[in-house]
C-alpha positions in Angstrom: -2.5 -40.1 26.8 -1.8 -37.7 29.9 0.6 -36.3 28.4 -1.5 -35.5 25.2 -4.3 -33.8 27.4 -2.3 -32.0 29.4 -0.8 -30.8 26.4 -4.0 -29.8 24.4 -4.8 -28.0 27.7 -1.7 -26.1 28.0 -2.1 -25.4 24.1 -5.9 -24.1 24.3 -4.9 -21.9 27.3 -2.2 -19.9 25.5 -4.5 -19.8 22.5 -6.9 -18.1 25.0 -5.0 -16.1 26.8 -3.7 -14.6 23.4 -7.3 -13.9 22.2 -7.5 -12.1 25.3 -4.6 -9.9 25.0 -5.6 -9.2 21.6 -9.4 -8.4 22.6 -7.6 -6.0 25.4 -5.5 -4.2 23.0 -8.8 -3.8 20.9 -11.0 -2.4 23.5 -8.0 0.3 25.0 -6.6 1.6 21.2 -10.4 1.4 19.6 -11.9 4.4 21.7 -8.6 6.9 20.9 -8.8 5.8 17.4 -12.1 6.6 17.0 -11.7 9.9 19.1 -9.5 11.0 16.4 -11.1 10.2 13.3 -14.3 12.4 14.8 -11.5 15.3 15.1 -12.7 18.5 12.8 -9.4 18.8 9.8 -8.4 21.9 11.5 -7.8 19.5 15.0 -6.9 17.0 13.3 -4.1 18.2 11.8 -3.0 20.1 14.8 -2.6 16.6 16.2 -0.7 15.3 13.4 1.5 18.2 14.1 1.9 17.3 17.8 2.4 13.4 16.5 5.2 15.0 14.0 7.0 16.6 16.7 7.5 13.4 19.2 7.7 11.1 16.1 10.1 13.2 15.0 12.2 15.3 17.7 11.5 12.7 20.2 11.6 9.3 19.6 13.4 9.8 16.2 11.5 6.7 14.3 14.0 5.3 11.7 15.4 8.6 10.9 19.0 6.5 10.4 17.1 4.4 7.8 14.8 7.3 6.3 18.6 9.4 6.2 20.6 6.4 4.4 17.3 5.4 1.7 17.5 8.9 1.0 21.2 9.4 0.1 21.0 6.2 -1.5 18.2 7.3 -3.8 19.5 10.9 -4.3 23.7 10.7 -4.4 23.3 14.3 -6.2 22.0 15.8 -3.4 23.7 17.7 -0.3 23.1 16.3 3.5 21.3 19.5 4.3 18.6 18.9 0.9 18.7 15.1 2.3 17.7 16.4 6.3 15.1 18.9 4.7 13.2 15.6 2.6 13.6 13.5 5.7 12.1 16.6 8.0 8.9 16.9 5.0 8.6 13.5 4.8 7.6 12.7 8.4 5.1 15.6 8.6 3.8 14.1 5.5 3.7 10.5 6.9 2.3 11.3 10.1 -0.6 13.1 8.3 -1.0 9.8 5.9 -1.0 7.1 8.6 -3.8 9.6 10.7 -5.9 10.0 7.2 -6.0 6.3 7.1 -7.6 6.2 11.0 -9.9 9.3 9.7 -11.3 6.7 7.4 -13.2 5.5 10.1 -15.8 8.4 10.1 -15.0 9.6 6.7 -18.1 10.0 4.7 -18.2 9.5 0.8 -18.8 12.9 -0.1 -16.0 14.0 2.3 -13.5 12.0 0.5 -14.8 12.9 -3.0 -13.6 16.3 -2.1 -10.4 15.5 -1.0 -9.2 12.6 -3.1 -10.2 13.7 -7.1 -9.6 11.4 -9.9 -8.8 13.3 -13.2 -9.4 10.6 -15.8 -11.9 7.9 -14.3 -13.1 6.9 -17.7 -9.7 5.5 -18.6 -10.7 2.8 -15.9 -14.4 2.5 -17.2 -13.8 2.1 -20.5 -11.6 -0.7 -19.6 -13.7 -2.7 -17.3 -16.1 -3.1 -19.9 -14.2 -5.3 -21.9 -11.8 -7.1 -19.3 -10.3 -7.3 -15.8 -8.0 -4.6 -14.8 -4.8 -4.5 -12.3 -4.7 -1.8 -10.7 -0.4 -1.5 -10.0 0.0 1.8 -7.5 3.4 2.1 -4.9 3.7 3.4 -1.6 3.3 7.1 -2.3 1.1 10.0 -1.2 -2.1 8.4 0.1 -2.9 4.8 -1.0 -5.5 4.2 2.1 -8.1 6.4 0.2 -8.1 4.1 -3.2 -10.1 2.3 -2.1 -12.6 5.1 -3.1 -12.3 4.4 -6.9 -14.7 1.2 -6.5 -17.7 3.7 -6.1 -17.0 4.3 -10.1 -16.5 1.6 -11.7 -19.0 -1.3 -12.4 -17.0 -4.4 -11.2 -16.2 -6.1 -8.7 -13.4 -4.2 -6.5 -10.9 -5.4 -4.8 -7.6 -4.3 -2.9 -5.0 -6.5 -1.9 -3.5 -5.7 1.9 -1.1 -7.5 4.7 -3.6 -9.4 6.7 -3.7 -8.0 10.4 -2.1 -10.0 13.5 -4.7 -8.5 15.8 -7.9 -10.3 14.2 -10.1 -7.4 15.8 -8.0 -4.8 14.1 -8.1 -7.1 10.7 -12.1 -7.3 10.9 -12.0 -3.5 11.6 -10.2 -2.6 9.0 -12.4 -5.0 6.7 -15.7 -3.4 7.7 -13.7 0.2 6.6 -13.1 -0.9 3.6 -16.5 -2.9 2.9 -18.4 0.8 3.0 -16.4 1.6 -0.2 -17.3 -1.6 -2.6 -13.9 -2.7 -1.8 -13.0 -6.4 -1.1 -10.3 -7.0 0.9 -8.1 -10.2 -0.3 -4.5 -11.6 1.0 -1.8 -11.9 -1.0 -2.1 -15.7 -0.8 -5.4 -15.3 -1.3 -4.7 -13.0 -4.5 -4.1 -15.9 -7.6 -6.9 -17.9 -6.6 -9.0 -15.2 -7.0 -7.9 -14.0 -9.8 -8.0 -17.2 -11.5 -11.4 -18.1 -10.1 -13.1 -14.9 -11.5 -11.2 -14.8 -15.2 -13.1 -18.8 -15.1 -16.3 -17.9 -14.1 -16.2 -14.6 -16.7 -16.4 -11.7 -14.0 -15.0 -8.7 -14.7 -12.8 -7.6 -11.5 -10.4 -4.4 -10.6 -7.9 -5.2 -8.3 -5.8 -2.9 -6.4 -2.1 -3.8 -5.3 0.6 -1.9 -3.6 3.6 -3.4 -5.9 6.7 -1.6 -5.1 7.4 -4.1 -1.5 10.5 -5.9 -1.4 10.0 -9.9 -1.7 11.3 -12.7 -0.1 15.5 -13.2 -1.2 14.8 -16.8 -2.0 11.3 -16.2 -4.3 12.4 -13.3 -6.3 12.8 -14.4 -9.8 13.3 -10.8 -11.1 16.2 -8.2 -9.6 16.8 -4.6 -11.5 17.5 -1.3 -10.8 15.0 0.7 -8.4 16.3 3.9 -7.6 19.6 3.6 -8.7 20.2 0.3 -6.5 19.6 -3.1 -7.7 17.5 -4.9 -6.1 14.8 -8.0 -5.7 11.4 -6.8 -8.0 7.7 -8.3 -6.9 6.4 -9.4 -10.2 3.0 -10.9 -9.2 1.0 -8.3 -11.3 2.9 -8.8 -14.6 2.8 -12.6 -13.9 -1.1 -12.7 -13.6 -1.2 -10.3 -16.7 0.6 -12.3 -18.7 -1.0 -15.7 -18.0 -4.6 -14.5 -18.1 -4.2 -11.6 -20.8 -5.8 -8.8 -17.8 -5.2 -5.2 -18.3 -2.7 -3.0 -16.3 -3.1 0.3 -14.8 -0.6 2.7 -13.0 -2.7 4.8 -10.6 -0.3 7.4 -9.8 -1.6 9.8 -6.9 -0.4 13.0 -5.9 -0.5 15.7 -3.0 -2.3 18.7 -4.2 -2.0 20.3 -0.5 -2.6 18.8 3.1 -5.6 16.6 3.2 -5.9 16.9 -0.5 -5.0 14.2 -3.6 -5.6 14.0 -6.9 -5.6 10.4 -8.7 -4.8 9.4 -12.2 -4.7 5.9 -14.2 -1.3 5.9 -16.8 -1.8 2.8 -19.0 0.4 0.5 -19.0 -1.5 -2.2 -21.1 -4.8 -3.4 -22.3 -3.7 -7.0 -23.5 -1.1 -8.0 -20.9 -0.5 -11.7 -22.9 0.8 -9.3 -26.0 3.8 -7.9 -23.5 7.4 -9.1 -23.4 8.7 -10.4 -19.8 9.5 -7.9 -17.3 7.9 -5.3 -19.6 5.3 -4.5 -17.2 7.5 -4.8 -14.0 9.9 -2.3 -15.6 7.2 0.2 -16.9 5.4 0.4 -13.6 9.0 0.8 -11.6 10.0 3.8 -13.5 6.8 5.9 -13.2 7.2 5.4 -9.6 10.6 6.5 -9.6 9.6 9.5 -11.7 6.9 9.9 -9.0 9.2 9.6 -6.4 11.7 12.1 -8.0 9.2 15.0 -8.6 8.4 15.3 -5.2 10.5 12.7 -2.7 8.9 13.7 0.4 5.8 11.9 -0.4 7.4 8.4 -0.7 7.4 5.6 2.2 11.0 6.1 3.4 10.8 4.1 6.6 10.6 0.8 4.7 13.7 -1.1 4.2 13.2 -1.7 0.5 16.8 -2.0 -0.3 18.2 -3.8 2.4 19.2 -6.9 0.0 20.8 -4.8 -2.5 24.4 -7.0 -1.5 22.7 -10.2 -1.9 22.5 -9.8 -6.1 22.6 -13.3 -7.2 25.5 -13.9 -9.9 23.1 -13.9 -13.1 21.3 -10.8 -12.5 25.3 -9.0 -11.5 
């Protein structure tokens, strides 16, 4: 029995103390954070400049990785066309990552301006009739998707990696809330889904579908830039099951600070499709994304680090 209390008191004083730490984190990162996103664009992008530079020139963040996904992806290409993608491709991810803290004092008209959807009526005339996945990859801007929600009537939500400081996570929930977005887990993702398909509401849900999965859960590996490799296939498996729509949002960089959004079809009746016919649509418009301008893609991700780990039937 002693040794059970002092252990619940040892255990409840490391779960404070981490709370704490956490809390302290919050309260010293919060006010710079904020700072920044009150930054007028002309500022602001001088600072992403600055952040560029160290990122860049100083600390050299991944550059080995960004270098060898790079080659990998583009064998037809020169080191010196390589170095010049890697050198666009931090400015551009340094501007990205800041947008996403700019969010924080980003009105709605403000973002209207900079992030434009071409075809939004391809989405409306959709959620009329049935739920809608939303399938976009790490390209360009994704943080400001979230936007789409103010035009559409349904229930929005966007699927994201749940926080490890619970501060940051409720902050970054309360961003998100001012845009009619929902955040949900990934675990949290299927029971949702299925919950609102039973109960007959009509949902748009945003996912980020290009990340590499788990070795031992992938049921799907195929080519992905030349490289095979482990394929996420949530999307097309909740399409499939519960017949929901499927929508490639494919987003471009009209010029710094500015984006321009479209929906490509990928289906209406996703219980009609073949397996792996959605998976394999929605990976080669990204890659024809990623090809037209390769800068813009999330290089610092190891997204083909199992490529020697092909199991025998998919060789």
């Amino acid at each position: 029995m002693k040794k059970t209390i002092i252990f619940g008191f040892k255990y409840s004083y490391i779960c404070l103390n981490y709370i704490c730490m956490q809390f302290l984190v919050y309260i010293l990162v919060y006010p710079l954070l904020w700072l920044i996103s009150i930054l007028p664009f002309r500022l602001f992008y001088f600072f992403s400049d600055f952040v560029f530079f160290v990122l860049f020139y100083v600390v050299g963040y991944r550059k080995r990785v960004v270098f060898e996904n790079l080659s990998r992806s583009f064998p037809d290409k020169s080191e010196e066309e390589i170095k010049k993608i890697q050198k666009a491709f931090y400015r551009h991810m340094c501007d990205m990552f800041l947008e996403m803290v700019k969010t924080l004092n980003l009105s709605k008209e403000e973002l209207k301006e900079r992030y434009k959807i071409i075809n939004i009526e391809v989405l409306q005339d959709i959620v009329k009739e049935k739920s809608v996945l939303i399938v976009c990859s790490h390209y360009a801007n994704w943080e400001w998707n979230v936007s789409i929600n103010n035009y559409v009537n349904a229930k929005g939500y966007a699927v994201y990696q749940k926080i490890g400081n619970s501060y940051f996570d409720d902050l970054i929930k309360k961003i998100r809330a001012k845009w009619n977005t929902t955040l949900i887990t990934q675990h949290e993702t299927v029971k949702t889904v299925y919950r609102n398909v039973q109960n007959g509401v009509i949902s748009a849900y945003g996912m980020v579908s290009d990340q590499s999965p788990q070795v031992k859960r992938a049921q799907y590996w195929t080519e992905f830039m030349g490289v095979k490799v482990p394929i996420f296939n949530g999307p097309e498996s909740m399409a499939r099951k519960l017949d929901l729509a499927v929508v490639f949002l494919k987003v471009s960089k009209v010029r710094r600070g500015y984006y321009q959004a479209e929906f490509i079809p990928i289906t209406t009746a996703g219980s009609k499709t073949k397996k792996h016919q959605i998976t394999d649509q929605f990976l080669r418009l990204t890659e024809d994304q990623i090809r037209e301008k390769p800068e813009y893609y999330l290089w610092t991700h190891k997204r083909w680090k199992h490529r020697n780990k092909v199991p025998v039937e998919f060789q």
